[in-house]
N, C-alpha and C positions, 0 to 999 in steps of 0.2 A: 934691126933697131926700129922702133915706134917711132910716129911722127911727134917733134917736140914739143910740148907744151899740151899735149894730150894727156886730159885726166883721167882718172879709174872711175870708170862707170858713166851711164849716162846725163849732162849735166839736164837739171831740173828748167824747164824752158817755163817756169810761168810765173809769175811775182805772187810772193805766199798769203802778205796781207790782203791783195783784193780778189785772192779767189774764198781764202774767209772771210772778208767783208758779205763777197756774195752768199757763203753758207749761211751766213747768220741773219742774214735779210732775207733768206727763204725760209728759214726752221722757224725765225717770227712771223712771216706772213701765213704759213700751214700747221705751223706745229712739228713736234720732231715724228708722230706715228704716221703723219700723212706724208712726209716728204721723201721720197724712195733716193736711191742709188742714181740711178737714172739721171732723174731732174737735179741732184744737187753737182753730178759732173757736168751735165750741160751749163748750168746756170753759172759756175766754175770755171768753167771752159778745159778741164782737164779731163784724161782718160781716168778710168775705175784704178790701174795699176800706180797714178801718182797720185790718187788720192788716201789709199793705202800706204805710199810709201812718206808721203808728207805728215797725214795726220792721223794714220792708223782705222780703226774701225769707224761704221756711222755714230756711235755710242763718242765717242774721243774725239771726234769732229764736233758732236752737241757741246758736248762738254769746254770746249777751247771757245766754243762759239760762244757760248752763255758767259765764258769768263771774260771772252774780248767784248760783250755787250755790257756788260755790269764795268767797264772800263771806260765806257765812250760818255758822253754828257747828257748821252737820252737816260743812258741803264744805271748811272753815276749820280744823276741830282740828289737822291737822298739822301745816302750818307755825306755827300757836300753841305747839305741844307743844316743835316745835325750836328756838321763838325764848326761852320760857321758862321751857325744863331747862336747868341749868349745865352738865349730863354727861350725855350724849352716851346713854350708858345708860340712865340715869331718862326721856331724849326718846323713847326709842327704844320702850322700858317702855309709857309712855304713851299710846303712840300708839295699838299696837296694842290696850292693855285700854282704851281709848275706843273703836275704832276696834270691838270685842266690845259693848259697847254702846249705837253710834252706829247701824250697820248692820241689826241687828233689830229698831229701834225702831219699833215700829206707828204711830206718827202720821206717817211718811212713808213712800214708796218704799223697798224695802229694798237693801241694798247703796250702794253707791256707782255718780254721776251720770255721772262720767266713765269709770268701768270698764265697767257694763253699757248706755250707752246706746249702744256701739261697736259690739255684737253686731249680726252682718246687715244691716253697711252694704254696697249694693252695688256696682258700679264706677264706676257714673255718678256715685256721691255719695263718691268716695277722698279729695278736700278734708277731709271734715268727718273721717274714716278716720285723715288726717293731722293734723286740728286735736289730734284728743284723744290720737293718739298722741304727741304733741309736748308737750304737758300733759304728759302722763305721765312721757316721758322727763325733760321738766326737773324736774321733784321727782325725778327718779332720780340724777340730778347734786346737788342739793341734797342728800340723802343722801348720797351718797360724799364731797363736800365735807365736810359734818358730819363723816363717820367718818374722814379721811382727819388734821382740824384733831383728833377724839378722840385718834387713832393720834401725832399728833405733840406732844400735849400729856402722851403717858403712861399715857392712859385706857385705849391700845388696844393689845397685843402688838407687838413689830416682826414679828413675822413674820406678822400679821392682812391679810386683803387689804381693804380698804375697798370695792372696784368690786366682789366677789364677795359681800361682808357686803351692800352697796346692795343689788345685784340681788334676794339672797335676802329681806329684808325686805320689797320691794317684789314681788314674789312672793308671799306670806303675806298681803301686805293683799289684794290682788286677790284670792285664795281666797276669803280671809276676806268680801269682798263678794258674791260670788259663791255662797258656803253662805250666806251669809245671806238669797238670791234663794231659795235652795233651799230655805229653811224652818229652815237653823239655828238657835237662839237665843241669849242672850246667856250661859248657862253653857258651852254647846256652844264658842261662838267662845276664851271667856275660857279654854279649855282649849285649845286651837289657838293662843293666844297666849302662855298660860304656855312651850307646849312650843317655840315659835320664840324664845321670850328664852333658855333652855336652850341652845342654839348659840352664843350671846355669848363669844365668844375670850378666856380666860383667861391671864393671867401665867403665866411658871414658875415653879412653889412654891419658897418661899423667896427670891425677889426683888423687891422693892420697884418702887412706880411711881419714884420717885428715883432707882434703878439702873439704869433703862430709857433 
């Protein structure tokens, strides 16, 4: 007879959330093609066989990681910013002077998870190439929506394009994460964002949202 209270197999000796918190603070600080096997069990603190058994391949480890960082309130401000501006403008505003200084903040990876962990994937790994491209794209649809429901409530000129207004705002973040790898800071970006809210499509003078 076994000893009581002995369970079937080996129990898991390591808390799951902060050995992914660590995965996903190394795949943002290298990117997912530079960060090997190796470094993401050290930095982890587990062996190669419970990281297999916890969260499956390095490709499923990305994947959980990207989806637990688009959860937290660094990877989370925008679609927070869009769901709780009334106008479309004040969301837009928002985002990007968050977005100034979200991205230079020293207590994490700088820029953004899903922009720069895309860098130098190679062709054997175009899945994950696509994963974040497909991310990307759909917050880029969600914007044009935004601007599209702006445009037809008044907020936004009729002759404003919305899919060109998207593109270019989503545009400006990417930089904007991308100087921020570079050593930007947060005056530097919240200057790069004053001057993209600047392009926001005005009315013709002298007629009303009413008359639109």
């Amino acid at each position: 007879m076994g000893q009581a209270g002995t369970a079937r197999g080996r129990p898991r000796t390591f808390d799951r959330d902060t050995a992914l918190a660590a995965a996903t603070r190394l795949f943002w600080e290298r990117g997912y093609e530079a960060t090997s096997l190796n470094e993401l069990t050290e930095a982890m603190g587990i062996r190669p066989g419970s990281l297999y058994a916890a969260f499956g391949d390095k490709k499923a480890l990305f994947k959980e990681a990207v989806h637990a960082y688009a959860r937290s309130p660094v990877g989370a401000f925008i679609g927070v910013a869009l769901r709780e501006e009334p106008r479309a403008h004040h969301a837009f505003a928002r985002i990007l002077r968050e977005a100034a200084t979200i991205y230079p903040d020293p207590s994490h990876p700088a820029g953004c998870l899903t922009i720069s962990a895309a860098t130098n994937v190679t062709v054997q790994d175009a899945e994950i190439a696509a994963f974040l491209r497909d991310l990307r794209n759909a917050n880029l649809v969600v914007f044009q929506d935004r601007l599209r429901t702006a445009q037809q409530d008044g907020e936004l000129p009729p002759n404003a394009d919305p899919r060109a207004l998207a593109g270019y705002f989503a545009v400006v973040i990417q930089g904007m994460s991308q100087r921020a790898r570079d050593g930007a800071d947060a005056a530097e970006l919240a200057q790069i964002a004053d001057l993209a809210l600047a392009a926001w499509p005005r009315h013709e003078p002298g007629r009303s949202l009413r008359q639109l």
